[in-house]
C-alpha positions in Angstrom: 172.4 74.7 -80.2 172.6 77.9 -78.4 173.1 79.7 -81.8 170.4 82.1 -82.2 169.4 86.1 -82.4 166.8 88.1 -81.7 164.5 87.2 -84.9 164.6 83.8 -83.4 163.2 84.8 -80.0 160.1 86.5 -81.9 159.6 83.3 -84.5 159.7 80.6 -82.2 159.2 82.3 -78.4 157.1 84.9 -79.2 154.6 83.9 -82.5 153.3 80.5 -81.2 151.9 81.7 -78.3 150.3 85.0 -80.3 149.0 82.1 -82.6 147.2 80.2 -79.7 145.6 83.5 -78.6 144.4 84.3 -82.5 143.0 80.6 -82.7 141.7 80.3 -79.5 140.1 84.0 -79.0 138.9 84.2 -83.0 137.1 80.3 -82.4 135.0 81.4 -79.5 134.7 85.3 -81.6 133.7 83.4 -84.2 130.9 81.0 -82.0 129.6 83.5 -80.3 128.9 86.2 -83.2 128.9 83.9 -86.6 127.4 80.9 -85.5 125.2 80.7 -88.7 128.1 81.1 -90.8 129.6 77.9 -88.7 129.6 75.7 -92.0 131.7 74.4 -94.9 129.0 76.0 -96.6 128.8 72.6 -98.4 128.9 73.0 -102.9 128.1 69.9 -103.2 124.8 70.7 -105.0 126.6 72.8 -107.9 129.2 70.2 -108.5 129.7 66.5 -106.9 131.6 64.6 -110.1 135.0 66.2 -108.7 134.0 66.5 -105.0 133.6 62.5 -104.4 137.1 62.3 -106.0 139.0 65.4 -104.3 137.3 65.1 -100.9 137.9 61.5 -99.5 141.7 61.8 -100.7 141.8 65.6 -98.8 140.2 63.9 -95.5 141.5 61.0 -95.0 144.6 62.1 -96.1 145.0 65.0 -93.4 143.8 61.9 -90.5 146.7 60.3 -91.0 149.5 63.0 -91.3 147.7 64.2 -88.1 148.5 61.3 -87.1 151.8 61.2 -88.2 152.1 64.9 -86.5 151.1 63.5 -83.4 153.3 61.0 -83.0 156.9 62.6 -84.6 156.1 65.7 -82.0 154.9 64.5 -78.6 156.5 61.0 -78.3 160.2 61.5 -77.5 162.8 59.7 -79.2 164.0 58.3 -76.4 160.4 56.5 -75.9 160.9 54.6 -80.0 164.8 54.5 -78.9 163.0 52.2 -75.6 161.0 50.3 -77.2 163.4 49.2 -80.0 162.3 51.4 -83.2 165.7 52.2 -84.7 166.2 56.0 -86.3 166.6 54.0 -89.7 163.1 52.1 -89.3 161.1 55.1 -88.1 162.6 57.0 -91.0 161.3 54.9 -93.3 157.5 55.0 -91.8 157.6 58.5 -92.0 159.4 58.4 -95.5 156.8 55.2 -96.7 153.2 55.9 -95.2 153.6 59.6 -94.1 154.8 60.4 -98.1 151.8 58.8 -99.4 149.2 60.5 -96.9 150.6 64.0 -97.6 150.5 63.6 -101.6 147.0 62.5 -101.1 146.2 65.4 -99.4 148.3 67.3 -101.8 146.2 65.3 -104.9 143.1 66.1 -102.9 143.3 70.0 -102.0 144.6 70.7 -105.5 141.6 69.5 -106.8 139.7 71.3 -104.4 140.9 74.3 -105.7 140.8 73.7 -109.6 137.2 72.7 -108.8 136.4 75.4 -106.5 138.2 77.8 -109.2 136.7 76.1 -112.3 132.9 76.4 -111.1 131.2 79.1 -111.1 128.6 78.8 -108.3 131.1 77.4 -106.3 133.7 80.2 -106.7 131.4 82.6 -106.1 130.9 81.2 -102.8 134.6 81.3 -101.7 135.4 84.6 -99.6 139.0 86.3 -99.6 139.4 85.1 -96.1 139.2 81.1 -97.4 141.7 81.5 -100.7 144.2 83.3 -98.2 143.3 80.1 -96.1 143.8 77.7 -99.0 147.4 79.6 -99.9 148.4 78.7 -96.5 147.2 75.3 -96.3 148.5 74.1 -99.6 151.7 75.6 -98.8 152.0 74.3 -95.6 151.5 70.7 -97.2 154.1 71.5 -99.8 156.7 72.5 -97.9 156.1 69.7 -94.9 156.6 67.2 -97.7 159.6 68.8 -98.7 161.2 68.7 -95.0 160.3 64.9 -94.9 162.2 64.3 -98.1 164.7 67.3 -98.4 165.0 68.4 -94.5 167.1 65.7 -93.4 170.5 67.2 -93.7 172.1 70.1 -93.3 174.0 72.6 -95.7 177.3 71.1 -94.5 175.6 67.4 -95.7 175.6 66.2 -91.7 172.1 64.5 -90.9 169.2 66.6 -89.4 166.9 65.0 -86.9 163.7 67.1 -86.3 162.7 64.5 -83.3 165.6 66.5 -81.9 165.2 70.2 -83.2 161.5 70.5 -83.7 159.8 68.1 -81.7 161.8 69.6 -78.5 160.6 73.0 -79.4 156.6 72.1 -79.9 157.1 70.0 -76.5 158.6 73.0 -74.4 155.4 75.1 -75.9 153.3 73.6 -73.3 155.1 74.4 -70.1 155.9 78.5 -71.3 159.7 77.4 -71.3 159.8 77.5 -75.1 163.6 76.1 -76.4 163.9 78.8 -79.1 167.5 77.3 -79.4 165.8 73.8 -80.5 164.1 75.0 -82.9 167.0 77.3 -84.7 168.8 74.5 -84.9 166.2 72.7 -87.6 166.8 72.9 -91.2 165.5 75.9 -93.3 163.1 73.7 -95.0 161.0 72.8 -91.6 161.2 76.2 -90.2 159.6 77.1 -93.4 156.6 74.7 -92.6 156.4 75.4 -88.8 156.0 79.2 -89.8 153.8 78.7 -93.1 151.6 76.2 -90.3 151.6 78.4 -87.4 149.8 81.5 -90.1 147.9 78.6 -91.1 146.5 78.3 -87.5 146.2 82.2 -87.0 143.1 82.4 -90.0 141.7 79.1 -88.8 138.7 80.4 -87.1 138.3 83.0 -89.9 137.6 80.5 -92.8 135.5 77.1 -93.5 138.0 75.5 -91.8 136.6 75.9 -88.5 134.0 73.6 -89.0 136.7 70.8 -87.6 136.3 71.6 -84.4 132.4 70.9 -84.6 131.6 66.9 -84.3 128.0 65.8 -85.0 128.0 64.0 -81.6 124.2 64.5 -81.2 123.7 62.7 -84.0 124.3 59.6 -82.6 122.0 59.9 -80.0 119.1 61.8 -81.7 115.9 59.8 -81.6 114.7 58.2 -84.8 112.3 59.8 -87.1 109.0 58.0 -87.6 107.6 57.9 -91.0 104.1 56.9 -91.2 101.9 55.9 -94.6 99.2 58.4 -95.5 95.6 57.9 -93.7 93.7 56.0 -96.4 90.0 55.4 -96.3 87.3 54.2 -98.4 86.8 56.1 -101.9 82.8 56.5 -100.6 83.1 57.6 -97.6 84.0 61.6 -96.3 85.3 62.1 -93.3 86.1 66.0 -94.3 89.9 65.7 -93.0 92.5 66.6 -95.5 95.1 64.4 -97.2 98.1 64.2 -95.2 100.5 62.5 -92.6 98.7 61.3 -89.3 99.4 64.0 -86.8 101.6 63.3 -83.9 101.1 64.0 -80.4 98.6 66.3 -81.2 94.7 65.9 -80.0 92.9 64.6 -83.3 89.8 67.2 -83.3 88.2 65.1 -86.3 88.2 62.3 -84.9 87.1 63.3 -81.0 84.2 65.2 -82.7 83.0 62.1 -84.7 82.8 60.4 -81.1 
């Protein structure tokens, strides 16, 4: 475990933390200077056939091996070890309902890009910035479902944990100790997707991809909009006011002059 060189100390000491400061810094770059170009810079008007199909299976997709992310790197193994969720069982979770989330996403990206590459509007309105993004995203989805399938062993054939390796590594992130020996220890195949994820992270705030960090909280607690039938009146009479909606909270001059 304490097998490691200098290449090491910049991959897994050094990069995460440069990656943080890229995120973080380009996000509030990009809030502050592009907040117009804030957007998915939605395409669904040139093409929606494809886009009903690709997008659910993309999003919900990515919730759950979130999810799935969450759980493998920030709960310990002693915590499932506690609570009586064997290696074996929690395997087979990960191999079961994390395997069918990340080839949905797979399905789903994959046809983002065939569509995105197919249409002509919609290509047109994909800068260099978001197909360097979408190399590193499907990439990084490739090779993570490689390490749940392929990473669990080593060369030698003895069994690779990553709850063990990786999940130690992410952990020590957070309190500036990272445990750069943790993380040599994984398989090639995850170090592959932690590296491929962390570049993934660095162009974030540079693509269409930064529109995750933006919830529509206000609108939930916008105020309704009141829709209200055009002013009718008798076919004989004239009251000289044009067609239109009643005005709202506005001083009706017609009618106060009539009075």
């Amino acid at each position: 475990m304490n097998d490691y060189g200098p290449l090491d100390i910049v991959l897994w000491g050094v990069l995460p933390y440069l990656m943080m400061v890229v995120l973080i810094g380009g996000t509030i770059w990009r809030y502050k200077f592009d907040q117009f170009g804030w957007t998915t810079r939605s395409s669904q008007l040139y093409e929606g056939s494809l886009l009903r199909i690709a997008s659910p299976l993309f999003h919900f997709g990515i919730l759950v091996v979130i999810g799935g992310h969450a759980m493998g790197l920030l709960i310990p193994k002693r915590w499932t070890d506690a609570i009586g969720i064997s290696q074996h069982n929690y395997h087979l979770v990960a191999w079961g309902l994390g395997g069918i989330a990340g080839f949905c996403t797979l399905i789903g990206v994959l046809l983002l890009v065939w569509r995105r590459r197919s249409t002509g509007p919609v290509f047109s309105a994909t800068t260099n910035n978001d197909k360097l993004m979408y190399i590193f995203l499907v990439g990084a989805i490739v090779m993570g479902l490689l390490a749940t399938f392929l990473g669990a062993t080593y060369r030698d054939g003895s069994e690779h944990n990553y709850r063990e390796t990786v999940s130690i590594w992410f952990r020590s992130l957070f309190v500036f100790q990272p445990n750069v020996a943790a993380m040599a220890a994984a398989t090639l195949l995850f170090k592959i997707h932690v590296l491929v994820g962390m570049l993934l992270f660095m162009v974030w705030p540079f693509t269409r991809l930064v529109h995750a960090f933006s919830a529509p909280l206000k609108y939930i607690f916008r105020p309704y909009i009141v829709y209200r039938s055009a002013d009718r009146r008798p076919s004989g009479g004239s009251s000289g006011r044009k067609p239109g909606w009643e005005p709202i909270g506005t001083p009706d001059k017609d009618r106060s002059s009539r009075t």
